[in-house]
GURO-813675 format. One record per residue (C-alpha): residue in one letter; x negated, y, z negated. Coordinates in steps of 0.05 Angstrom, whole numbers, padded with zeros to 5 digits, always signed. Example, Ala and Ser with C-alpha at 12.3 -4.5 7.8 and 13.67 -1.06 7.14 Angstrom:
A-00246-00090-00156S-00273-00021-00143
//
This chain:
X-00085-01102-02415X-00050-01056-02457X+00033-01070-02455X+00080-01010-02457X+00149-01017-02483X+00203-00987-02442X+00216-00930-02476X+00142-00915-02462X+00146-00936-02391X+00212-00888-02382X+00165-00832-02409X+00100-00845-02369X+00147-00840-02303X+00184-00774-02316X+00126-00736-02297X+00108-00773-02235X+00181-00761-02206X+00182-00688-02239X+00117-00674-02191X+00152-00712-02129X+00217-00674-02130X+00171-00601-02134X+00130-00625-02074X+00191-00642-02042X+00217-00569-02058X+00156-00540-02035X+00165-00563-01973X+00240-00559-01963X+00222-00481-01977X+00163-00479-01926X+00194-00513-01880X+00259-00458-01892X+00209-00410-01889X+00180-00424-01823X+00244-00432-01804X+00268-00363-01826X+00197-00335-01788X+00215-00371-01725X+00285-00347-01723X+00247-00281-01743X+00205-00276-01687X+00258-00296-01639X+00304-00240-01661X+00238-00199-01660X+00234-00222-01581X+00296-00223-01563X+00298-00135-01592X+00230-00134-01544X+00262-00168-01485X+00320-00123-01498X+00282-00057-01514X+00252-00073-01450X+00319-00079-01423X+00349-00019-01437X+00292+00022-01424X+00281-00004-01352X+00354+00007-01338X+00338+00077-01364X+00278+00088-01316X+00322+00059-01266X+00381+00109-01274X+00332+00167-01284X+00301+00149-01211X+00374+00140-01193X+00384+00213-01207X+00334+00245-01191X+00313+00216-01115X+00367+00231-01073X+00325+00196-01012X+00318+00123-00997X+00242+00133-00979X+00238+00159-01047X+00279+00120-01084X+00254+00052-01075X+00184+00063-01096X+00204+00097-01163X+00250+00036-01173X+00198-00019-01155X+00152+00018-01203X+00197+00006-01255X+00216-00065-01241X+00143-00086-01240X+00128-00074-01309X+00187-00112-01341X+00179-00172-01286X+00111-00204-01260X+00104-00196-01185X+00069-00189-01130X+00110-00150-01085X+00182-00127-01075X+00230-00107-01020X+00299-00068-01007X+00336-00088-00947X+00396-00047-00927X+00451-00069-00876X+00487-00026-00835X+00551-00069-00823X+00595-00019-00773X+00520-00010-00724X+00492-00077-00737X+00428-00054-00757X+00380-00069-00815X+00328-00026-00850X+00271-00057-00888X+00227-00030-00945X+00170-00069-00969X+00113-00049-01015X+00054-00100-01026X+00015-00085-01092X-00050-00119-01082X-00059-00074-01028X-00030-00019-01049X+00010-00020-00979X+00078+00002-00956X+00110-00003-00896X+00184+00008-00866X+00214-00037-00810X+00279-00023-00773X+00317-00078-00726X+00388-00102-00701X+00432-00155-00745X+00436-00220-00708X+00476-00286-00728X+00412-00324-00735X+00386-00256-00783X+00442-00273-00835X+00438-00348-00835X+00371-00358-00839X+00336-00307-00869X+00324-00312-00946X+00357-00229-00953X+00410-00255-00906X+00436-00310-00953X+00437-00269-01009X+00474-00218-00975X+00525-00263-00931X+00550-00313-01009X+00535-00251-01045X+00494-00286-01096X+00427-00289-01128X+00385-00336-01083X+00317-00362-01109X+00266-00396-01069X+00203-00442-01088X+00144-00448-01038X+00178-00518-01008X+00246-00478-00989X+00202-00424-00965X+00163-00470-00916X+00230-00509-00904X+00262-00439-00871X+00192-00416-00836X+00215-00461-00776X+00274-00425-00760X+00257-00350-00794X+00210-00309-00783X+00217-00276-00855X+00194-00336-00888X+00149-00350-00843X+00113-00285-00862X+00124-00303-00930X+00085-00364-00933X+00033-00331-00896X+00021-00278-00945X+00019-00330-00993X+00098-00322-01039X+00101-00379-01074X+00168-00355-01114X+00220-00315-01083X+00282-00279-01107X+00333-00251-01070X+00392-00203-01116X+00457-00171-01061X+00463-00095-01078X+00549-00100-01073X+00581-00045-01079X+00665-00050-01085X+00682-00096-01026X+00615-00099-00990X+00545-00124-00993X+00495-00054-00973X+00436-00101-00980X+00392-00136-01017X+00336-00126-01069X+00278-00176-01064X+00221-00195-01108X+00163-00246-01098X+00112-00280-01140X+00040-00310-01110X+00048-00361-01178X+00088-00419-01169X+00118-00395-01229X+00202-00398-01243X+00230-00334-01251X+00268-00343-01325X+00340-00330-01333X+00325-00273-01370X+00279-00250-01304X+00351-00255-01259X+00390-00223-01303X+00353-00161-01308X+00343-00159-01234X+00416-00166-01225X+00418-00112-01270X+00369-00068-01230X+00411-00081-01171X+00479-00052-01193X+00443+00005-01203X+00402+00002-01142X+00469-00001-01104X+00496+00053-01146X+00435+00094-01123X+00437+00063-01048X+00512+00088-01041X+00488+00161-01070X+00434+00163-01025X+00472+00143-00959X+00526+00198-00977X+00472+00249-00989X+00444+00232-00922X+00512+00233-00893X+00525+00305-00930X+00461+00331-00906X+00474+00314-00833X+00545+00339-00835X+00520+00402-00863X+00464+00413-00811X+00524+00402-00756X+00580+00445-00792X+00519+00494-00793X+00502+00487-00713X+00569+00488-00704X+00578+00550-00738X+00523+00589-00696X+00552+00566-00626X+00620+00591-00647X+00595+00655-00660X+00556+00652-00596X+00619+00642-00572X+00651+00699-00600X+00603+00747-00573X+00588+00719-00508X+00593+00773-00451X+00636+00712-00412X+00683+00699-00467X+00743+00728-00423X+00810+00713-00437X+00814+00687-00362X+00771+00676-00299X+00786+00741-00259X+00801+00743-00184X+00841+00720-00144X+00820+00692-00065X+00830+00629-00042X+00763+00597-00055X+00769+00608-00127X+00843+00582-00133X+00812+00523-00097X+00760+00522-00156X+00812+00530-00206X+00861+00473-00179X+00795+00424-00178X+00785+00446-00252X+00867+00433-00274X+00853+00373-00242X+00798+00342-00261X+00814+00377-00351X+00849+00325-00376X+00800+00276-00357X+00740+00251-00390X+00700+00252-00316X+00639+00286-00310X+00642+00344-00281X+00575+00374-00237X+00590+00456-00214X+00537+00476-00162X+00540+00547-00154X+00478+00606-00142X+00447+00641-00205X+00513+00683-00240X+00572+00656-00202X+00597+00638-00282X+00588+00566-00275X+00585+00568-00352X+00657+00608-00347X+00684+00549-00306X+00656+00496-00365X+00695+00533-00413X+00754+00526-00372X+00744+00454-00368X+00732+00448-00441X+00788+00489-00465X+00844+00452-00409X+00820+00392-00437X+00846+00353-00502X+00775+00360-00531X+00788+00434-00541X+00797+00437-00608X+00728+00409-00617X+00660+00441-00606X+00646+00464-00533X+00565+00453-00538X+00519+00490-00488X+00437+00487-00478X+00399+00516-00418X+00352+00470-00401X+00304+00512-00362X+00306+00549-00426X+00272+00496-00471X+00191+00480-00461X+00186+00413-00429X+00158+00378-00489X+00220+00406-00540X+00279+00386-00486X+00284+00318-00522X+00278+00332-00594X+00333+00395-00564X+00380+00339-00543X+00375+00280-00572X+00347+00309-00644X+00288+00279-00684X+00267+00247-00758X+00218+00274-00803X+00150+00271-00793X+00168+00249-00718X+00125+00296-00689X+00080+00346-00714X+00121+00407-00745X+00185+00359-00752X+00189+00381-00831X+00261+00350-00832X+00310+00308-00797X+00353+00341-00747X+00409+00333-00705X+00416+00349-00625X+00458+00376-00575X+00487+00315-00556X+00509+00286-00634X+00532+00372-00645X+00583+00353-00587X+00612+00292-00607X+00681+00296-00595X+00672+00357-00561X+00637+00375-00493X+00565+00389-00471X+00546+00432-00424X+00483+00430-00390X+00465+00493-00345X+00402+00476-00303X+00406+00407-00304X+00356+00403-00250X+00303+00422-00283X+00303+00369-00331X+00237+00331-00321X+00236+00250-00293X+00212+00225-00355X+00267+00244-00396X+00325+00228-00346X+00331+00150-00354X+00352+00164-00433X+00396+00225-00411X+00421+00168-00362X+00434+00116-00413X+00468+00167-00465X+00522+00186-00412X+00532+00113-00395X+00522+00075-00459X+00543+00135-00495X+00487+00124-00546X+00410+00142-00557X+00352+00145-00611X+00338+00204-00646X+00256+00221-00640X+00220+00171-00688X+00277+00127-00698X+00299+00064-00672X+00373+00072-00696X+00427+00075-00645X+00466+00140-00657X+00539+00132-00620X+00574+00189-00591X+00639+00204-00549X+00619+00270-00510X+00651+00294-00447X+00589+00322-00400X+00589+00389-00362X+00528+00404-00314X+00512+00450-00281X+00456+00468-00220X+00433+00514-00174X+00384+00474-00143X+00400+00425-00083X+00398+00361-00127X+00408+00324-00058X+00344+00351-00027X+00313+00336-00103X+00331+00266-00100X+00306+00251-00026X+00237+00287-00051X+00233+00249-00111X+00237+00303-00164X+00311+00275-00190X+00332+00207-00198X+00390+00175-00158X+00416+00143-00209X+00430+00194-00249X+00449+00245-00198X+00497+00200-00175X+00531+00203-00250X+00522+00275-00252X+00561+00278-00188X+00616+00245-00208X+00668+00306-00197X+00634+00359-00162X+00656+00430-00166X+00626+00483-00119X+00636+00551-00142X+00630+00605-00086X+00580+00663-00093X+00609+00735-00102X+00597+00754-00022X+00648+00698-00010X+00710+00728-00048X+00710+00801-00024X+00775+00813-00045X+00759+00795-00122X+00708+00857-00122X+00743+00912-00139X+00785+00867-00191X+00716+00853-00221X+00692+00915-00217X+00748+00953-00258X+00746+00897-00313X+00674+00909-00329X+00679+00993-00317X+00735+00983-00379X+00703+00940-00407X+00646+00970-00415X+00678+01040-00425X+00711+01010-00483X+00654+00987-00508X+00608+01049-00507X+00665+01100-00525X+00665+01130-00470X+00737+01146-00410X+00720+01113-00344X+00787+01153-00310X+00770+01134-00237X+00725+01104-00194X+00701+01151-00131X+00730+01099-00064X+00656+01113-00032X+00635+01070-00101X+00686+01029-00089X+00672+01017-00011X+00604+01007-00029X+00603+00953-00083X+00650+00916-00036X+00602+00913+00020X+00537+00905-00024X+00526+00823-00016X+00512+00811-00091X+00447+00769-00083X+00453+00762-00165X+00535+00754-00167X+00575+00767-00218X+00518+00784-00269X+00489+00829-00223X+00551+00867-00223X+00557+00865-00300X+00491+00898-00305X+00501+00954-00257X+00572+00971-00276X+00543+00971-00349X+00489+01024-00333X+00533+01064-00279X+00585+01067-00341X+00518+01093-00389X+00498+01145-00337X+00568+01166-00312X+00593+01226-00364X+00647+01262-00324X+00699+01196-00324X+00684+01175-00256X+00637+01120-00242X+00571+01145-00216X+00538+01095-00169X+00502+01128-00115X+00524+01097-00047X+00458+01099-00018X+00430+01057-00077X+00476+01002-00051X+00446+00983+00017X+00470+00938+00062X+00417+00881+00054X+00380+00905-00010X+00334+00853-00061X+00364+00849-00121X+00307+00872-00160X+00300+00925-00109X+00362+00950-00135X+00349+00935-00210X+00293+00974-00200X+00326+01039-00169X+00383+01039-00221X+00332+01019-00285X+00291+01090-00254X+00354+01133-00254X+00375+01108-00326X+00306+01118-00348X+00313+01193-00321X+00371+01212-00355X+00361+01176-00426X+00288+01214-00428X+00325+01281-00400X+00364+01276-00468X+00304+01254-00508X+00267+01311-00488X+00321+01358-00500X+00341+01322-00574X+00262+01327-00594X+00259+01255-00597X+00321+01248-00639X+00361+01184-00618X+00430+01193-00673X+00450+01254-00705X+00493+01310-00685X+00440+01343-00635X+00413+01268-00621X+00402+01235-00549X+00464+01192-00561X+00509+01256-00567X+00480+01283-00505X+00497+01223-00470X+00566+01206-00500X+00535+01143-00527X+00543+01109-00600X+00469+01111-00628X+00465+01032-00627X+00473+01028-00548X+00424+01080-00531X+00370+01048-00581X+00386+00987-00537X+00371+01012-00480X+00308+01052-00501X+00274+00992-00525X+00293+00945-00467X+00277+00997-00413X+00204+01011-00453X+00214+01083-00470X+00178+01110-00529X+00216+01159-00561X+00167+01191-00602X+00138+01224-00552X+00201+01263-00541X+00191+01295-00617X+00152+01358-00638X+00109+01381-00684X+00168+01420-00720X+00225+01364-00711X+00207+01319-00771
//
């Protein structure tokens, strides 16, 4: 065996330790390297997990914007969630703290199914339901399959849960200031964790989701103030050119100073008031009177004729409706009874509102609440009722065609207002108001009235009251062109029908406005028109041409134009 000296030995080493301490480099710098590429990749997820982020906030805010509807909203958002986060189905619940109710949104994506539920908030609701957790310690609350199954005893949310088979489910408040509005929910059929990065982005998703809840509430809130601003808005001009809208009631007999005193009395109250009276005593007249002595008069003074309205509309009419309630509901809307909160309603013909509808007419004037049509939201309301008949409700209710119950609340403070026949002495009072007015009116000088027209209005019965007078004094003012009223005595008879009469006055106006016709050629304005002949503004007679039938062309010649 060959024997190195040491120098030798030194030399023979060198290499051996020269190729150790570059291996030992080498992998120093691959294991650096992988380093560096891990750290790379991380960075490299962590810009993906952010990218994806920023641009699901940005879908979020851009569904924020532009769906102004919760309906709408909440699918656009889900759509957005689910391709950031794995899941199997998501839900918005929304709490309405001030009426205690709760509004649910759910869309299952196996299915391809949505549905929306609506119910009242109950004690057991908050502390046991998974929503109502989150919502009541206004923190994230996550649930495994074991806490699901643990609550199923006591909640029927988690019970329904289980059954469709969530195995992980999260639960993010929507808070908005110094309230919880809901809660946005998300569930997984995997018993897999959601990751921290998973709940932070939902909690992201729900500041904006609140953001967007808030927006869409107000919007709602706008839209339904500007439907009423607008209703209200249309019965003040009815108001304004109602043919009642005296300054006063006119007359002066004892039965209607009785009325009157019952009325001052009964104002300030919140009572309601029932007026029996025949067809055109101005039971409407007397409302107003209630409505104006009373400290709701600076609020709306509602009205609806409910022998006006179809049967099948009289609901939707008072108690309004949601979309897509019933066919040709295109959009939400408001009724009578909402219009006049604050305010009073007045309902002429209350007897002819059918049995069907009566027990919720009878629960909004004692509970002072109702549903809209298609909703099962409680809409609260302080309105002061009016009614108003001339049917015997008494006789109604002993035949069955009106309930007791609610005639009884009807007829809380009842008001009988005496037919025209009964106060004799207001006539001619009447009679002069409506000649001026009237006069005024048409441009035309009503200087006296003949005392055989005066004699004989008094001792005509007025089967159709004071509207019956309105309309003859109206056309004896259209037909009278000398300044003294021209009623022909012997059209008044003692005991006449009052389309009898109608009928005789509607043939001698129908004379004289085609008398002037024929002479004008047709024309109706103009300086040789109709409405010269007569002393009539050319509005008025065009009036009364169409609503008497009359065709003017006729009247006109080949040479007239």
């Amino acid at each position: 065996m060959q024997t190195l000296d040491k120098p030798a030995r030194r030399l023979a080493f060198e290499p051996r330790r020269e190729q150790w301490t570059l291996e030992t480099e080498c992998a120093r710098l691959r294991l650096l390297l992988e380093a560096r590429e891990a750290s790379a990749r991380h960075a490299q997820e962590e810009l993906a997990r952010e990218r994806d982020r920023v641009r699901l906030l940005l879908e979020v805010n851009n569904a924020v914007v532009s769906h102004l509807t919760l309906d709408d909203l909440f699918p656009a958002v889900s759509a957005c969630l689910r391709r950031v986060i794995q899941h199997d189905g998501s839900g918005l619940v929304l709490v309405d703290q001030q009426n205690r109710r709760f509004r649910v949104h759910v869309l299952r994506f196996a299915d391809n199914e949505s549905f929306i539920e609506e119910g009242e908030v109950t004690s057991d609701c908050c502390a046991k339901c998974p929503s109502g957790l989150a919502i009541t310690t206004r923190n994230t609350v996550v649930f495994n399959e074991q806490d699901l199954k643990g609550l199923a005893a006591e909640s029927p949310v988690a019970q329904r849960l289980v059954a469709e088979g969530i195995k992980m489910f999260c639960s993010v408040p929507l808070l908005s200031r110094d309230r919880a509005l809901g809660a946005l929910n998300v569930g997984r059929c995997k018993a897999e964790a959601f990751s921290p990065e998973d709940l932070e982005m939902l909690g992201e998703v729900a500041k904006q989701t609140a953001i967007a809840v808030e927006n869409a509430q107000a919007y709602l809130e706008l839209a339904t103030l500007r439907d009423k601003l607008a209703k209200e808005k249309v019965y003040l001009e009815e108001e304004v050119r109602t043919e009642y809208n005296f300054g006063q009631i006119l007359g002066d007999s004892a039965s209607l100073r009785k009325v009157l005193k019952e009325v001052e009395t009964v104002a300030p109250t919140s009572s309601t008031v029932l007026i029996h009276g025949e067809t055109g005593t101005g039971k409407e007249l007397i409302a107003r009177a209630l409505h104006d002595a009373s400290p709701r008069r600076d609020r709306t003074f509602v009205k609806l004729n409910c022998a006006a309205i179809p049967t099948g509309l009289l609901e939707s009419e008072l108690f309004g409706h949601e979309k897509g309630a019933f066919t040709g509901a295109i959009t939400q809307r408001i009724g009578r009874f909402e219009l006049a909160n604050g305010g009073t309603l007045f309902l002429d013909e209350v007897g002819d509102i059918p049995l069907e509808l009566q027990p919720k007419l009878l629960r909004a004037l004692q509970e002072q609440e109702f549903e809209r049509l298609g909703s099962t939201q409680t809409v609260r309301v302080d309105v002061r009722l009016v009614a108003a008949t001339n049917r015997d409700l008494t006789r109604m209710v002993k035949e069955g065609q009106f309930r007791s119950d609610l005639f009884y609340r009807l007829n809380v403070f009842p008001v009988l207002l005496p037919p025209l026949r009964e106060r004799v002495e207001d006539i001619p009072l009447l009679v002069r108001h409506f000649a001026k007015q009237f006069a005024q009116r048409m441009s035309r000088r009503i200087d006296t009235i003949p005392s055989e027209v005066m004699e004989a209005l008094v001792r005509y019965p007025w089967p159709g009251n004071v509207r019956e007078m309105q309309n003859i004094i109206e056309r004896a003012v259209i037909l009278s062109t000398t300044g003294r009223l021209q009623i022909d005595p012997r059209s008044l008879p003692d005991t006449p029908g009052s389309q009898e009469l109608d009928n005789q006055l509607d043939a001698r106006e129908r004379e004289a406005i085609e008398a002037a016709l024929r002479a004008s050629h047709g024309r109706v304005s103009g300086p040789n028109g109709a409405a010269k002949k007569l002393g009539l503004p050319h509005s008025t007679l065009e009036f009364r041409i169409k609503k008497l039938g009359i065709d003017k062309f006729r009247f006109r010649s080949k040479n007239s134009g």
